[in-house]
N, C-alpha and C positions, 0 to 999 in steps of 0.2 A: 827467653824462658828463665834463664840464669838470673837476670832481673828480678822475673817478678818471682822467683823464689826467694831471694834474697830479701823484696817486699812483704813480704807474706808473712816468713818468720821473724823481720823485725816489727810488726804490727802483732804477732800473736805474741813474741814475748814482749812487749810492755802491757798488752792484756790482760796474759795468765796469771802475773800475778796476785791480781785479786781473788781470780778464783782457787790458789795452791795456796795461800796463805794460812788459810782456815786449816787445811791439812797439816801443814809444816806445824802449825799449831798444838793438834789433836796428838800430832805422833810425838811431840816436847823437842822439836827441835827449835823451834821458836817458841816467842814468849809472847802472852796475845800485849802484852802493853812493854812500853822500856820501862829499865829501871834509874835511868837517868837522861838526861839532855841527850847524851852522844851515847847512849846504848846501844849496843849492836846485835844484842839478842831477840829484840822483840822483830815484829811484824814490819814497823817506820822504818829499822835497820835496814831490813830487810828489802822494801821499796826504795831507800835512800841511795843502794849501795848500787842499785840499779842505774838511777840518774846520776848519779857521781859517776861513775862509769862513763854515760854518754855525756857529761859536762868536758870530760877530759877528751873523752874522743871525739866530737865533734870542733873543740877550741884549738887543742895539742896537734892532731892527727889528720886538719881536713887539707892543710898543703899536700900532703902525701900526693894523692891524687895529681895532683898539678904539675909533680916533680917527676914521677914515676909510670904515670898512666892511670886512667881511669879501672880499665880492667884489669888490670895486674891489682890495684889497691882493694880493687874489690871484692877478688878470689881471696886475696892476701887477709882481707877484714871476716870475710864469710867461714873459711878456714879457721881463725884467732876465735869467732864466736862460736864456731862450730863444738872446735877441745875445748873451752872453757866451760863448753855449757856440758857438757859431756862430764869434767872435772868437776863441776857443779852438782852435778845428779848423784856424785859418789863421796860428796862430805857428811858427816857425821856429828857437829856442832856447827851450831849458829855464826861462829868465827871463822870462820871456813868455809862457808855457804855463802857470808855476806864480800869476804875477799873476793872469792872468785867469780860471786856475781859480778862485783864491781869488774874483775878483768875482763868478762863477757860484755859488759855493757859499752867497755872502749872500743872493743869489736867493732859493737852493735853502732855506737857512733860514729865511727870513720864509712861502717858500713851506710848510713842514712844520709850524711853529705857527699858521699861518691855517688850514689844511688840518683838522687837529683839531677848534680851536674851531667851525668850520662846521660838521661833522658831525658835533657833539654838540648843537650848535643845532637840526640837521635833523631829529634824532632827536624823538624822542613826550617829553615831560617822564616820564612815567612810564619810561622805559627808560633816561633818562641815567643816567650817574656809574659 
């Protein structure tokens, strides 16, 4: 169950963003466009800060698992994306909102490569691969 919760909210937040952006917008927390190449304020920030995130946590953070345990890494990841998203919900500029997306989004990717290896473990040997 712990799983597919864990699946669950990392499929809806790479979603949401498309539909929250528009609002982050309307209320002037974002900017509907950048104002340059590595703007942080607009909307692209905002989705970028996201995948950076899971670039670092899925490269950086997918040994964990292997050293530590699947489950421990993964309560560990679920918890990290938990307060960050939490931390998230309570910034007030665009620089702030995009930091700590990004520290949710390492969460969210240590969370999506433990999540796999799990449930290729759980599986019958005859059914993997």
């Amino acid at each position: 169950m712990l799983l597919s919760a864990g699946m669950f909210f990392e499929l809806y937040d790479l979603l949401f963003s498309a539909y929250i952006a528009p609002t982050l917008v309307k209320s002037g927390l974002l900017a509907p466009t950048s104002s340059s190449f590595f703007g942080l304020a607009g909307v692209a920030g905002f989705i970028a800060a996201l995948f950076s995130g899971l670039f670092v946590g899925t490269l950086v953070c997918g040994f964990l698992s292997d050293r530590y345990g699947r489950r421990t890494v993964f309560v560990g990841s679920l918890l990290w994306y938990t307060v960050a998203n939490v931390i998230v919900a309570a910034q007030t500029d665009a620089y702030g909102l995009n930091i700590w997306r990004m520290i949710s989004g390492v969460g969210l990717g240590v969370e999506m490569v433990t999540i796999g290896a799990y449930l290729s473990e759980m599986a019958p040997k005859n059914l993997r691969g």
